[in-house]
Residue frames relative to the residue before (quaternion, step in Angstrom):
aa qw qx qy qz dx dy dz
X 1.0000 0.0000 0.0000 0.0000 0.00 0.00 0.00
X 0.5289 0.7001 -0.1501 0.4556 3.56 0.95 -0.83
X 0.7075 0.3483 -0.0873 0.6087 3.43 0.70 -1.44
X 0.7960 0.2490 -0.3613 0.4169 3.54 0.49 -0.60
X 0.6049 0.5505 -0.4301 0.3821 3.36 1.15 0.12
X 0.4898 0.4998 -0.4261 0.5734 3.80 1.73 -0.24
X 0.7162 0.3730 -0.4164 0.4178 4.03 0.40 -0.16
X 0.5052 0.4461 -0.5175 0.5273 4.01 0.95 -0.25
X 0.7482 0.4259 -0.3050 0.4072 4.12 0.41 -0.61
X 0.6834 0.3838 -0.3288 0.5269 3.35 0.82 -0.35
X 0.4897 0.4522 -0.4526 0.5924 3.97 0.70 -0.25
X 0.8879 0.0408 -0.3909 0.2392 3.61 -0.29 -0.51
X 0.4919 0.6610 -0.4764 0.3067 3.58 1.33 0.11
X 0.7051 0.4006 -0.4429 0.3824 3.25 1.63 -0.30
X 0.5294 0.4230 -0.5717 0.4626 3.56 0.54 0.16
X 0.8069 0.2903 -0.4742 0.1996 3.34 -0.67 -0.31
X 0.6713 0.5182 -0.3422 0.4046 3.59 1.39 -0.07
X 0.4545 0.4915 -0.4146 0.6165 3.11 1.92 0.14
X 0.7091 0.3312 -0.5301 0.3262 3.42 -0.31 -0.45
X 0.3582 0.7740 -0.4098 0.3235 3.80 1.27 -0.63
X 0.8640 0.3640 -0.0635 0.3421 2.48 0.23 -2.17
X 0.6167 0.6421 -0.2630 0.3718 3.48 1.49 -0.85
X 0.5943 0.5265 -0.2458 0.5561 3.79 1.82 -1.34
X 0.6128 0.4958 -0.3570 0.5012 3.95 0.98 -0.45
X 0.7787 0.3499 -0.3667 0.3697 3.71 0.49 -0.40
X 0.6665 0.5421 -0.2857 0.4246 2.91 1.76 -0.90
X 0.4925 0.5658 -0.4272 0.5049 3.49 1.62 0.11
X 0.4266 0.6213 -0.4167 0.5082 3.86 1.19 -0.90
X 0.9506 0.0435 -0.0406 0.3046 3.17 -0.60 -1.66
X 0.4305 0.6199 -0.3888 0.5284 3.54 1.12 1.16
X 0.7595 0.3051 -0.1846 0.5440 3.33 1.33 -0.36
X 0.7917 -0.2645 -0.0004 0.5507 3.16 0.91 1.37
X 0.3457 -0.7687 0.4128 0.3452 3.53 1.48 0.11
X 0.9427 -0.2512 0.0517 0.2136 3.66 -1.16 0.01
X 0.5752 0.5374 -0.2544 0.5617 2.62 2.13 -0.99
X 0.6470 0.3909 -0.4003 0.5180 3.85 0.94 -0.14
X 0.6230 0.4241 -0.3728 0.5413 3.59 0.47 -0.23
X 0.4995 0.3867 -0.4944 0.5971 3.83 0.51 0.22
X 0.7413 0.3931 -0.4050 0.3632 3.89 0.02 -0.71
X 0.5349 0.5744 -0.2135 0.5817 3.53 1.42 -0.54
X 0.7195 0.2534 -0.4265 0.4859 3.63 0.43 -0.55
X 0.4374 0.7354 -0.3397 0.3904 3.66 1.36 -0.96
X 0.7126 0.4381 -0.2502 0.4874 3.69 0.67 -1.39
X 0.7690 0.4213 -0.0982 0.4705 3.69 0.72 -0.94
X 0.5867 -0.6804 0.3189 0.3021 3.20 1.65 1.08
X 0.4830 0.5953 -0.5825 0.2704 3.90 0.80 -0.31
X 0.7013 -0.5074 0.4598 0.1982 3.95 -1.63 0.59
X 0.6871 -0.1573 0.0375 0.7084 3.66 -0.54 0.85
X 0.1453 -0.7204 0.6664 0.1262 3.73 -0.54 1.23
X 0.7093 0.4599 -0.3661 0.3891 3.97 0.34 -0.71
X 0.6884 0.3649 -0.4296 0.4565 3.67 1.04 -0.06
X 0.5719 0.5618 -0.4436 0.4006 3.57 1.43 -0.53
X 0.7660 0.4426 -0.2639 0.3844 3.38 0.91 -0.93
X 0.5887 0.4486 -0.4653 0.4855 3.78 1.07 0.08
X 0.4277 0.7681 -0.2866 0.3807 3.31 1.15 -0.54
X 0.7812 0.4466 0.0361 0.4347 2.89 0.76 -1.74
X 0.6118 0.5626 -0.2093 0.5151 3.30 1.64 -0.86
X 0.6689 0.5855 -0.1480 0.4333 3.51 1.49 -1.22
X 0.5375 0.6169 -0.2728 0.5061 3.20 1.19 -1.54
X 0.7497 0.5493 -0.2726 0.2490 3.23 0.04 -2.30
X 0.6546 0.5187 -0.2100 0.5083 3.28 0.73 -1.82
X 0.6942 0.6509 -0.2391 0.1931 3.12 -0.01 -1.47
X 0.8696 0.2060 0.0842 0.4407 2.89 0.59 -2.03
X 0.5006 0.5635 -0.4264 0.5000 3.03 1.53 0.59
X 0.6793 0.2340 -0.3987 0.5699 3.34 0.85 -0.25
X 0.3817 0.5347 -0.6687 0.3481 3.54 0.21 0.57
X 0.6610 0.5606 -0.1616 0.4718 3.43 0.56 -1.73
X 0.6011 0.3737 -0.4459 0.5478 4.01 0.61 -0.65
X 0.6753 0.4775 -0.3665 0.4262 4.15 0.35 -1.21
X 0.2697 -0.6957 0.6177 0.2485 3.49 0.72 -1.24
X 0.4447 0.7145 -0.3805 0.3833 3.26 1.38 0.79
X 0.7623 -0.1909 -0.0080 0.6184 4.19 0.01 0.93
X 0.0336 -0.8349 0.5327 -0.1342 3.48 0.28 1.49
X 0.5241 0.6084 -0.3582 0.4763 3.18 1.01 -0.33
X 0.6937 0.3559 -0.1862 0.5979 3.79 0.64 -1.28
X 0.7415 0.3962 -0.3724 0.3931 3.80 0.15 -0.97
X 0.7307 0.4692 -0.2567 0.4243 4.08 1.51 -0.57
X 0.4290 0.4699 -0.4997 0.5878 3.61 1.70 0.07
X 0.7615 0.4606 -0.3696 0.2673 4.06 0.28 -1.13
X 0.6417 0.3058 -0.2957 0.6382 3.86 1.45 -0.33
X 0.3925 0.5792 -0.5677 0.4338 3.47 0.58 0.73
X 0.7417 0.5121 -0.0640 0.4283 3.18 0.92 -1.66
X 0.5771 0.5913 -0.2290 0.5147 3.49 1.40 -0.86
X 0.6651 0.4310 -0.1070 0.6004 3.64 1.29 -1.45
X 0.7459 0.3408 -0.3886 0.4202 3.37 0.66 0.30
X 0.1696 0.6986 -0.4048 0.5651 3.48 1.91 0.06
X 0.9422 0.2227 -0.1359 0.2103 3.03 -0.55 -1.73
X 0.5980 0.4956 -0.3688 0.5106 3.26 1.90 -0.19
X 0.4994 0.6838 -0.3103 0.4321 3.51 1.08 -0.25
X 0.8086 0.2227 -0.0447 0.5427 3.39 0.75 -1.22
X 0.6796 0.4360 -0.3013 0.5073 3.68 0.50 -1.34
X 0.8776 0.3768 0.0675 0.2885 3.04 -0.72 -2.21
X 0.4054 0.8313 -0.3072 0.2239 3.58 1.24 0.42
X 0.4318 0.7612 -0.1361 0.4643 3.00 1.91 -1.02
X 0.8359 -0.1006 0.2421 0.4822 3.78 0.39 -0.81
X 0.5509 -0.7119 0.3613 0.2432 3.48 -1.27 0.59
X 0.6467 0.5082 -0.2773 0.4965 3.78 1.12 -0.96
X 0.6215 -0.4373 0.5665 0.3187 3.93 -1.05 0.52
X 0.8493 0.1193 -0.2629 0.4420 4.03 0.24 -0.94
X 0.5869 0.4645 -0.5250 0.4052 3.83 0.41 0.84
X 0.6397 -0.5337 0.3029 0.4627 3.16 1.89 0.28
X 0.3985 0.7511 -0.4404 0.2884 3.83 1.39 -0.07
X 0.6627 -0.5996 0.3419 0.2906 3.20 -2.05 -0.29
X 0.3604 0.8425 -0.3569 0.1815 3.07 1.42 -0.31
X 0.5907 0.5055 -0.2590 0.5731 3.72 1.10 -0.44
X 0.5979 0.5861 -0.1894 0.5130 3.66 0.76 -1.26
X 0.8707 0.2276 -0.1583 0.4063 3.35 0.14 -1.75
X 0.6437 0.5127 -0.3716 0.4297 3.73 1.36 0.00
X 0.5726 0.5184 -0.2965 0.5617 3.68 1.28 -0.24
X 0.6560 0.3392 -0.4297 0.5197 3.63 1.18 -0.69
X 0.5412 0.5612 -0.4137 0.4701 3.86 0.42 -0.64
X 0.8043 0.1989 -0.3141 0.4636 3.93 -0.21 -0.66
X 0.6197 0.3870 -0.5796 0.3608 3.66 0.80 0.02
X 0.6206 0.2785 -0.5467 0.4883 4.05 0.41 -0.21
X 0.4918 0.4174 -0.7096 0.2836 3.91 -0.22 0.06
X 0.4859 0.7671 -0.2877 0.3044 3.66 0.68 -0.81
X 0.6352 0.6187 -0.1114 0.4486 2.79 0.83 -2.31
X 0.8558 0.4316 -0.0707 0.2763 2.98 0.59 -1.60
X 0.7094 0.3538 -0.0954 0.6021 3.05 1.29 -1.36
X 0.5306 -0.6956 0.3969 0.2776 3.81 0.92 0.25
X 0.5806 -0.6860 0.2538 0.3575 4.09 -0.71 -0.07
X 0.5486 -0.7018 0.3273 0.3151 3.08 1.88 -0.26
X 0.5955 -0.6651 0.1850 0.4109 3.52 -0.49 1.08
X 0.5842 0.5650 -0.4223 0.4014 3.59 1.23 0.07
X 0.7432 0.4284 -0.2409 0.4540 3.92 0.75 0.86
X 0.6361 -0.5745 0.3135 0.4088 3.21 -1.24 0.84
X 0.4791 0.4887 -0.6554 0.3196 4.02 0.52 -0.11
X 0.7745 0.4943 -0.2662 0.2914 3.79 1.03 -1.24
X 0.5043 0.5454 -0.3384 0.5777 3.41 1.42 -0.59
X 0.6034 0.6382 -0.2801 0.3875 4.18 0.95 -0.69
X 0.8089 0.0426 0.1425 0.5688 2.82 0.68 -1.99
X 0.3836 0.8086 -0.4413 0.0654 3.52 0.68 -0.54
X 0.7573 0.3956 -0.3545 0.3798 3.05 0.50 -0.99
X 0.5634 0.4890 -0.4203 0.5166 3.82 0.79 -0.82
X 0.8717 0.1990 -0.3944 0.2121 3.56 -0.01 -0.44
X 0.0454 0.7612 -0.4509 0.4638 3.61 1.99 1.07
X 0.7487 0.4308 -0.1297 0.4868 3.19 -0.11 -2.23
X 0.6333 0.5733 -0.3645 0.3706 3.96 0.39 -0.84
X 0.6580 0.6364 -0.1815 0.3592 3.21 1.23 -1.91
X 0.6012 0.5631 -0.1604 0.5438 3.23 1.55 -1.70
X 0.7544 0.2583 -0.3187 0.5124 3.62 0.06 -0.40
X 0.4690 0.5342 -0.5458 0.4436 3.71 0.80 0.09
X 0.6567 0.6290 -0.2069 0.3610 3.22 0.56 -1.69
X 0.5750 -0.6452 0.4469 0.2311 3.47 1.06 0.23
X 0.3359 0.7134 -0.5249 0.3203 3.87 1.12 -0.24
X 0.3279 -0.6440 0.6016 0.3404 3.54 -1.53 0.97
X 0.4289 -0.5028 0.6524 0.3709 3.41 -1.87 0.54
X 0.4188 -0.6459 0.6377 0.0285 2.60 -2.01 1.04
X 0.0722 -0.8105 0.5257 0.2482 3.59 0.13 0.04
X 0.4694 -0.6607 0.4134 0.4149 3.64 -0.82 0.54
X 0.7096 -0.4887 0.3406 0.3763 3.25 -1.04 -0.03
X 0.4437 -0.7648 0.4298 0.1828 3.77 -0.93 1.20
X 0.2244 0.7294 -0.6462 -0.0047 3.51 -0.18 1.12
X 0.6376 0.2048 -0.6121 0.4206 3.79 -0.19 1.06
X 0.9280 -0.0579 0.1945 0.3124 3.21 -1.80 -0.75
X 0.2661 -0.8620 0.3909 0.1828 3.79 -0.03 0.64
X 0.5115 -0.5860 0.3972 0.4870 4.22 -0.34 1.12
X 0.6843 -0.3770 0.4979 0.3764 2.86 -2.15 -0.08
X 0.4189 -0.5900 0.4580 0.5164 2.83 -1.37 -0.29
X 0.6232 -0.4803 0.3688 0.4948 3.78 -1.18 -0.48
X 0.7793 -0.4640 0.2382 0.3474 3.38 -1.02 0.79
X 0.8900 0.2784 -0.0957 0.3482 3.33 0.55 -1.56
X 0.5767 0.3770 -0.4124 0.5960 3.05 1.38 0.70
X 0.5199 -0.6090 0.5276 0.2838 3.54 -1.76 0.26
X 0.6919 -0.5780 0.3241 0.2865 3.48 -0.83 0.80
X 0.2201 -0.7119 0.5269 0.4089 3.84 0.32 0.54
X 0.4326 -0.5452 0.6922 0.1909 2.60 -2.51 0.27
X 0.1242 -0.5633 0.7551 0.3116 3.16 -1.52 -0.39
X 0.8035 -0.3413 0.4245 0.2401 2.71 -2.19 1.11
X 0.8738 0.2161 -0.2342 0.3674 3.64 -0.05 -0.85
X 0.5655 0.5551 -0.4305 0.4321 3.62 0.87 0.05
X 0.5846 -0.5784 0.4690 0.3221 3.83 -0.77 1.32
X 0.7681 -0.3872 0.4474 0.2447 3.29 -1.51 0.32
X 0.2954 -0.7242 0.5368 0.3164 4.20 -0.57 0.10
X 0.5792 0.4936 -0.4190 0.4953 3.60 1.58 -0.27
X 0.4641 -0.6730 0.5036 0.2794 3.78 -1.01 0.57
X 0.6677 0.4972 -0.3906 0.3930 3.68 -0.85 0.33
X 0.4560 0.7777 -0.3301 0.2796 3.69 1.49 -0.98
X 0.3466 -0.7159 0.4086 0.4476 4.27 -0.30 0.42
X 0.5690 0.5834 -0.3120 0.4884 3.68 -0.38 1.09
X 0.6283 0.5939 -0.2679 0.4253 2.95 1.27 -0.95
X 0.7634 -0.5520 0.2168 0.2561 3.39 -0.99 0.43
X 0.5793 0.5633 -0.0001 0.5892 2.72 1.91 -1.71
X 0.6254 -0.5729 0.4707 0.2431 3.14 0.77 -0.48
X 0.4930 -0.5712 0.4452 0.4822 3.69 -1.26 0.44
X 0.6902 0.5071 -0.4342 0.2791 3.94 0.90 -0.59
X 0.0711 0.7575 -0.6462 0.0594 3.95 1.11 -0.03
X 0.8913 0.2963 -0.2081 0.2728 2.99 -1.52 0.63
X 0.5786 0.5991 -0.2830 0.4756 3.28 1.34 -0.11
């Protein structure tokens, strides 16, 4: 119950923080693409503005539709994690609400894209249709589960070196003379 209730929440936090994230780049690189958003990041004091602002343009686009498909969330929610901390770092430092210019937009889109990162997109997406099942099987051998070995129908390994082959209880001794033994208790005589 649990798990499928973390995949009804992760399917729609990622669409709606993908589409977010997707209308912000396409607003980036629709309004004059990168080279105007470099003059913009330039004005607002942010560091190498033309790599912050292609950056931004790439991420945005990018990793929102990653996040709408549910397709490598992990990588596309560490990279707008990183983008959204840029923007609280430099831009949005000043104040907490969105219209005095704050982080509150910034610091709630960065926060659910590493929850993302972290917690993955859930069985409703292509990371799970991709990879799911191998990383299932991964989970399971974390989990400590005993191997099972299938059943032995040919010839059965050695044992390991540093131990002695087991016995069972009803098979005679390998030393000769033993009661059970073929020979008898007089072996050796």
């Amino acid at each position: 119950m649990r798990r499928a209730l973390y995949d009804v929440a992760a399917l729609i936090a990622r669409i709606v923080v993908g589409v977010i994230f997707f209308a912000h780049g396409w607003q980036k690189a629709a309004g004059g693409g990168p080279g105007a958003a470099a003059a913009k990041f330039a004005a607002m004091g942010v560091p190498l503005p033309e790599a912050s602002a292609w950056y931004a343009v790439v991420v945005e686009l990018a990793g929102g539709a990653l996040f709408i498909l549910g397709l490598l969330t992990p990588l596309a929610g560490l990279l707008l994690a990183v983008d959204m901390l840029g923007a609280v770092l430099f831009v949005h430092r000043g104040a907490l609400f969105v219209g005095e210019g704050g982080f509150e937009l910034a610091g709630a889109l960065g926060s659910a894209a590493l929850l993302l990162a972290a917690g993955g997109a859930g069985r409703v997406s292509l990371d799970h249709l991709l990879f799911g099942r191998r990383k299932e099987r991964r989970r399971r051998d974390e989990a400590g589960l005993p191997y099972v070995p299938p059943l032995a129908t040919g010839p059965q390994p050695p044992a390991p070196a540093d131990r002695p082959p087991e016995q069972s209880p009803q098979q005679p001794s390998p030393q000769a003379g033993g009661p059970g033994h073929p020979r008898g208790d007089a072996a050796g005589r």
